[in-house]
C-alpha positions as CSV (number, residue, x, y, z in Angstrom):
1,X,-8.5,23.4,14.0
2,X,-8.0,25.9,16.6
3,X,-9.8,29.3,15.9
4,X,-12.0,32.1,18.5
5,X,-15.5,32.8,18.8
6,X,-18.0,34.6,21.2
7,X,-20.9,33.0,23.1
8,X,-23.4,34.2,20.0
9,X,-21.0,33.1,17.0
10,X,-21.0,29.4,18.7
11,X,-24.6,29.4,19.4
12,X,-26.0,30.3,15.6
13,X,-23.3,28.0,14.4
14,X,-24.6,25.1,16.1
15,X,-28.5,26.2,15.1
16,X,-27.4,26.9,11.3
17,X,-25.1,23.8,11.0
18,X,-27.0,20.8,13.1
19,X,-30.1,22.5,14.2
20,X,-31.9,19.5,14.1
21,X,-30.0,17.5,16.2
22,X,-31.3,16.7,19.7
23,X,-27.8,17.1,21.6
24,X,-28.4,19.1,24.9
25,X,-26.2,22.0,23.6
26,X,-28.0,22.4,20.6
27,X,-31.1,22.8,22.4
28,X,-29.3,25.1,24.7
29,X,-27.9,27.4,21.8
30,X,-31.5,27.4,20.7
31,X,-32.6,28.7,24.1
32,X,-30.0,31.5,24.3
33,X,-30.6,32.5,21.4
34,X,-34.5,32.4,22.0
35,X,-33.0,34.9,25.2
36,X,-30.6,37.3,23.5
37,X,-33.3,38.2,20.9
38,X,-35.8,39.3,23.5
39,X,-38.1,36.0,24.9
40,X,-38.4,35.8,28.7
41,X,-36.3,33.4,30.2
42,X,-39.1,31.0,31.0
43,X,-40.2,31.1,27.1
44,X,-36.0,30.3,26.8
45,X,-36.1,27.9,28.8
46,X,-38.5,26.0,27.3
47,X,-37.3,26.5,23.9
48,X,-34.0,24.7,25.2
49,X,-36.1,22.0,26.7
50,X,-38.6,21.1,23.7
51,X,-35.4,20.9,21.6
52,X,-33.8,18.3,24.1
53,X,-32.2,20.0,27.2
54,X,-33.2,18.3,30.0
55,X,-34.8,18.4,32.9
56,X,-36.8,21.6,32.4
57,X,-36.0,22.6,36.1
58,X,-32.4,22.8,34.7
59,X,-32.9,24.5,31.6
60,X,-34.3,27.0,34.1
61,X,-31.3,27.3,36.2
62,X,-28.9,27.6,33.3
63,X,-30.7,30.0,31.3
64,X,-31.8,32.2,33.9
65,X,-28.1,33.0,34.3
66,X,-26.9,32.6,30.5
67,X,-27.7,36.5,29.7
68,X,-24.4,37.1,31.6
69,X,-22.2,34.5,31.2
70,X,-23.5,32.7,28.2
71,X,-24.1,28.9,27.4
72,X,-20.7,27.3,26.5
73,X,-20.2,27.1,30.7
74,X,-22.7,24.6,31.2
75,X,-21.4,22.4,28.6
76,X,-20.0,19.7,29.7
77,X,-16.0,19.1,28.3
78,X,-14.3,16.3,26.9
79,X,-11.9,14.5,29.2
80,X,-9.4,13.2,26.8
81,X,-9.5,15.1,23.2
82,X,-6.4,13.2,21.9
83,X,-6.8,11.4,18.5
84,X,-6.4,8.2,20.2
85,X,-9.0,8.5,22.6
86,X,-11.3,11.3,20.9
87,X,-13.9,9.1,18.5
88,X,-14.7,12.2,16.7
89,X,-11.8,12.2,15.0
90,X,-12.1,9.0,13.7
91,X,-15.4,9.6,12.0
92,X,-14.4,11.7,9.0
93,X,-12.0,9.0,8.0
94,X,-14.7,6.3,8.4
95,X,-17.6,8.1,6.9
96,X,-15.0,8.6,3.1
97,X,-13.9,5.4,3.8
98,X,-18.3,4.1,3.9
99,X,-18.8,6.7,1.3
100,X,-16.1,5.4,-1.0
101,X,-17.2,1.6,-0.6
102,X,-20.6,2.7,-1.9
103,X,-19.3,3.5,-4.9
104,X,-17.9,-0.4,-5.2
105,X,-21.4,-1.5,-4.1
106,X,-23.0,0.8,-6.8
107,X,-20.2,-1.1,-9.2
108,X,-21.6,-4.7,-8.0
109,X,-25.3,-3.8,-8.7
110,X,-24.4,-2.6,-12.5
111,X,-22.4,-6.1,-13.1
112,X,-24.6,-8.4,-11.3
113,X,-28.2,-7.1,-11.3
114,X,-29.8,-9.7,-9.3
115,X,-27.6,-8.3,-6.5
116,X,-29.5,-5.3,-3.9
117,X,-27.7,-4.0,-1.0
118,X,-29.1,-2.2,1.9
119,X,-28.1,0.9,3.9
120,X,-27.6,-0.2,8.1
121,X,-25.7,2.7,9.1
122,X,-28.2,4.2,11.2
123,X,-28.8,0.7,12.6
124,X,-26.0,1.2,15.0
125,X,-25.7,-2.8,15.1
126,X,-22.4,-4.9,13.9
127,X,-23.2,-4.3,10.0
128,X,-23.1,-0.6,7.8
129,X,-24.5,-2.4,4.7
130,X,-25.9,-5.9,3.6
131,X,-25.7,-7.3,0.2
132,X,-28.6,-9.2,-0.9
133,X,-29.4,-11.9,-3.6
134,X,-32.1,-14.0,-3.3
135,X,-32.2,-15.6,0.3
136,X,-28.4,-15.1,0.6
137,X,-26.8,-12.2,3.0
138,X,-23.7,-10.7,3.3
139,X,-23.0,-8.2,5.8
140,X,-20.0,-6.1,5.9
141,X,-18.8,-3.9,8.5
142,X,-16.4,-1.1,6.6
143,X,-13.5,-0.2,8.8
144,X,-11.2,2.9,8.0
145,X,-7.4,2.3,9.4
146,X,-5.7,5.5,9.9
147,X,-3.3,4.4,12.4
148,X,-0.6,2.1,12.3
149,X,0.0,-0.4,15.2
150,X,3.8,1.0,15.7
151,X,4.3,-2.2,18.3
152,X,3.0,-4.9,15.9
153,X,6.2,-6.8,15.0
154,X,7.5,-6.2,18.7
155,X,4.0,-8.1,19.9
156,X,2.1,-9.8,17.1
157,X,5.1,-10.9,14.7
158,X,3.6,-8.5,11.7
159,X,5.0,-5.3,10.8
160,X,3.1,-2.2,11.1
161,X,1.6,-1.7,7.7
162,X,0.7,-5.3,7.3
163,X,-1.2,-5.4,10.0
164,X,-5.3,-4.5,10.5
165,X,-6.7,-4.7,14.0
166,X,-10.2,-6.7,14.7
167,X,-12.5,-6.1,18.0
168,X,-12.4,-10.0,19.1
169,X,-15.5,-9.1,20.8
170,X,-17.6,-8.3,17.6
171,X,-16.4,-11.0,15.6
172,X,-17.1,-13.3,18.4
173,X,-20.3,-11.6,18.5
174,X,-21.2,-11.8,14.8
175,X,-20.6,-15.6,14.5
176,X,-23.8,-15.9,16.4
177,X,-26.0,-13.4,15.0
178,X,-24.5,-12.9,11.6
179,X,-22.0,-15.7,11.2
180,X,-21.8,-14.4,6.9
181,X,-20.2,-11.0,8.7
182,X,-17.1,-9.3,6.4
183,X,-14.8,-7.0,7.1
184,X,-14.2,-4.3,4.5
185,X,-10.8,-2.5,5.5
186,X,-9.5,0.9,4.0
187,X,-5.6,0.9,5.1
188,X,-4.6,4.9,4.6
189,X,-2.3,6.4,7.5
190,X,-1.8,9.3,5.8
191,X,-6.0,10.1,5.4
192,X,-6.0,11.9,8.9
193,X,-2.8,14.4,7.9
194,X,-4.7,15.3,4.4
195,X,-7.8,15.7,6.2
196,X,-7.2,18.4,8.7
197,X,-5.9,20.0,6.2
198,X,-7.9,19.6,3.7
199,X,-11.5,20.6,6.0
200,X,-9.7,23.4,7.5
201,X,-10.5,24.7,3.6
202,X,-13.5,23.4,2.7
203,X,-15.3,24.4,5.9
204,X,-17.2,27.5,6.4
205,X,-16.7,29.6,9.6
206,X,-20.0,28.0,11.1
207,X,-19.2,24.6,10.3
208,X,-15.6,25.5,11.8
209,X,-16.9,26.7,14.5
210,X,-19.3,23.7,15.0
211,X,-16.6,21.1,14.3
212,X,-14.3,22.8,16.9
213,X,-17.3,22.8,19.6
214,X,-18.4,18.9,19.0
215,X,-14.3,18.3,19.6
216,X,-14.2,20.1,23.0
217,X,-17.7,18.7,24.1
218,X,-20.0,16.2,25.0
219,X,-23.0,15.8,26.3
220,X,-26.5,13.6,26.3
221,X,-27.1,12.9,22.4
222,X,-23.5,14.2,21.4
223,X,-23.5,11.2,19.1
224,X,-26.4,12.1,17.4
225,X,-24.9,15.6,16.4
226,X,-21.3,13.9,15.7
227,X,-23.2,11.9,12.6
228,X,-25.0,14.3,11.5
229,X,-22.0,16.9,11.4
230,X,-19.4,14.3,10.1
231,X,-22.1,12.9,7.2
232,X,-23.5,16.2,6.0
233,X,-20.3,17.9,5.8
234,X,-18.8,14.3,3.8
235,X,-21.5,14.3,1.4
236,X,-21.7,18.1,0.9
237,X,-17.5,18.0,0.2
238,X,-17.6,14.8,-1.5
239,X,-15.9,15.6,-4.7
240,X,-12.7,16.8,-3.0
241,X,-12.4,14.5,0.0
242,X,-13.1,11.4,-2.1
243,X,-9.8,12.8,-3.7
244,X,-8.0,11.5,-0.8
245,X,-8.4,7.7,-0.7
246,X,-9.3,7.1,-3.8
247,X,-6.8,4.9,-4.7
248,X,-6.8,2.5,-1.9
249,X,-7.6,-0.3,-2.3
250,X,-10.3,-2.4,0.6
251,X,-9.1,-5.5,1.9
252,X,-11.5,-8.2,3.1
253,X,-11.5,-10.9,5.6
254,X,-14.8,-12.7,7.7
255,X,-15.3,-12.5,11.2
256,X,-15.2,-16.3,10.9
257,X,-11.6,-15.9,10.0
258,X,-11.0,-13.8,12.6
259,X,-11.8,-15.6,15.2
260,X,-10.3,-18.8,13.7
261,X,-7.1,-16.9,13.7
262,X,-7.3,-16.1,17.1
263,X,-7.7,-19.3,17.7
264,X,-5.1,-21.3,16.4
265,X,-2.4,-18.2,16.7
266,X,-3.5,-16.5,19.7
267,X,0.2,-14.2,20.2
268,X,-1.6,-12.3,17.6
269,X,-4.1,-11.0,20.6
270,X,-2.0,-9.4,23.2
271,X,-3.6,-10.0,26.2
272,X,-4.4,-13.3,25.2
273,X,-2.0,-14.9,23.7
274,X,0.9,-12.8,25.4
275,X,1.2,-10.2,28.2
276,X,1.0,-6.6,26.7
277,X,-0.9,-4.9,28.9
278,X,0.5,-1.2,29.5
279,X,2.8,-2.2,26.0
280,X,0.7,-0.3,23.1
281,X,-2.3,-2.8,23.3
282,X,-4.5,-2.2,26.1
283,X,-7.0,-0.5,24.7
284,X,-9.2,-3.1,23.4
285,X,-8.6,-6.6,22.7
286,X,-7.9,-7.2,19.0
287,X,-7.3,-10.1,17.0
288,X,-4.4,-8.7,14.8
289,X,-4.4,-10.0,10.6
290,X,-2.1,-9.9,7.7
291,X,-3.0,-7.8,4.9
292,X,-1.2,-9.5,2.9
293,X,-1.2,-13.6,4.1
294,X,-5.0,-13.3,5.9
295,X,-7.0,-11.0,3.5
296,X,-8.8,-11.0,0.1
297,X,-8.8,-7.9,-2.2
298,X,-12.1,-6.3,-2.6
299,X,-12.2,-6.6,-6.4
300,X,-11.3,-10.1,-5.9
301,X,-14.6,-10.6,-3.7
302,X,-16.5,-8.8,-5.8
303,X,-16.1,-11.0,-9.2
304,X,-16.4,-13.9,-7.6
305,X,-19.8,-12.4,-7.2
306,X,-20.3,-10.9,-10.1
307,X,-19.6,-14.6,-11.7
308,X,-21.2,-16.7,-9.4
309,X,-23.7,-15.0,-7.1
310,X,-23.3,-14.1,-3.8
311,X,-23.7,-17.9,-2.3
312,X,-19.6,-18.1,-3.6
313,X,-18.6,-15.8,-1.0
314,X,-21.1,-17.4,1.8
315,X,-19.7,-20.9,0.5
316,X,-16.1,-19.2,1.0
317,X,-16.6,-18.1,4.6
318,X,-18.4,-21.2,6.0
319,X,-15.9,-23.7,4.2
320,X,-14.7,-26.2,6.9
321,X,-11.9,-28.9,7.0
322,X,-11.6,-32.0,9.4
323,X,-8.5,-31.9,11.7
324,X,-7.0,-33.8,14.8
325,X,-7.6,-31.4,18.2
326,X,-6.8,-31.8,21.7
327,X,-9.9,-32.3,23.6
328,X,-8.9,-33.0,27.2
329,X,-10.8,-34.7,29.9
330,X,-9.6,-33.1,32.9
């Protein structure tokens, strides 16, 4: 979404649209505006600094010169703004993707009114919402995948849209803090494509504006403005963008099975189980699943609990079997 704007358009964008937030340049578009509509630039300053920017010393510095050459200079730019490597532009697809799955948990409540569920999104830990009945849990971390692994049959032996990519590290993780942990999986590659286009019509010139500057920059509590943008503007244009997925279906597996797969099938985790390094795979280490051989549907899961309580699915992920493994001595 590429589009021009002057020093003053960026900084009441930011104000209007995220104003709250505590990112540093927020709190610097608060100071220069506090500037450019008369205040000193010590009262600037600390208008910047009580809104976030930090040290005062430099909110001093920066505003004592921002009269003539403005506030976006002293931002600080993204290195890599790519898709791949930019996670703001993964967010809008994940936050319809959570925003959808409510809707199913909403569904689950209606059917099954012992069942609560929780919102953890703001958590920031391995879980966006937990499903409750009695003293059984279910966590589930809801992942949107946008982009197909185009090297998957080459290194993991699936083709690209039968395969879903899991962080080994947080389902490793999980089995020790959260061993009921499920993966709730939104498959849509073409989400990103309707997207763009899609906000570059439902977004006002501010919000543009706004989206465009949290794209180039970052910055000491940039994450803090990415949610708040990427959420408000979801829920505000929720009746079109929920347009876009909703036919998808959500696909579930445990972190238990996750890391059992890696385990006995580890040439599903280049890097583990074969050299890819430099290949397609480098980025993170990721136990790689079949949609269709490794994963439940989502309506599946959810009348199993509908019919017999949530302890079915807890039952399901902890079920064991007894089996003949090497255990060497030396």
């Amino acid at each position: 979404m590429k589009l021009s704007y002057t020093e003053l358009e960026a900084a009441e964008a930011l104000t209007n649209v995220i104003g709250e937030s505590r990112w540093e340049a927020v709190a610097l578009a608060h100071g220069y505006l506090s500037l450019v509509r008369g205040s000193d630039p010590e009262t600037a300053a600390r208008t910047a600094f009580n809104r976030g920017f930090s040290p005062l010393r430099r909110a001093r510095d920066v505003l004592s010169s921002a009269t003539s050459k403005g506030f976006i200079p002293f931002l600080k730019s993204r290195e890599k703004t790519g898709s791949a490597e930019n996670p703001i532009t993964k967010m809008f697809p994940a936050a319809i993707t959570e925003e959808r799955f409510i809707e199913h948990l909403e569904s689950l409540r209606e059917q099954r009114q012992r069942v609560e569920y929780s919102d953890d999104r703001d958590s920031r830990s391995l879980t966006d919402f937990t499903i409750y009945e009695g003293q059984e849990t279910l966590p589930l971390n809801i992942k949107s995948a946008a982009t197909p692994f185009r090297n998957s049959k080459q290194l993991v032996g699936l083709d690209p849209d039968d395969c879903i990519p899991i962080p080994a590290y947080k389902a490793h993780a999980a089995l020790d803090v959260m061993p009921n942990l499920l993966y709730i999986i939104s498959v849509d590659y073409d989400l990103v494509i309707q997207l763009d286009e899609m906000l570059s019509r439902l977004l006002d010139r501010e919000e543009q504006i706004t989206w465009a500057l949290l794209n180039a920059f970052i910055g000491a509590r940039s994450r803090d403005a990415e949610d708040m943008f990427v959420y408000s503007m979801t829920r505000k244009n929720w009746t079109d963008l929920k347009e876009l997925s909703k036919d998808k279906p959500f696909n579930v597996i445990s972190a238990r099975k996750a890391i059992r797969i890696l385990q006995k099938d580890p040439q599903r985790t280049p890097g583990i189980g074969l050299r890819a390094w430099g290949t397609g795979a480098s980025a993170e280490v990721n136990v790689h699943v079949s949609i269709r051989q490794d994963t439940k549907d989502w309506h599946d899961v959810q009348l199993r609990i509908v019919n017999n309580g949530v302890v079915d699915v807890v039952n399901a992920v902890n079920r064991k079997k007894t089996e003949v493994v090497f255990d060497p001595e030396i």
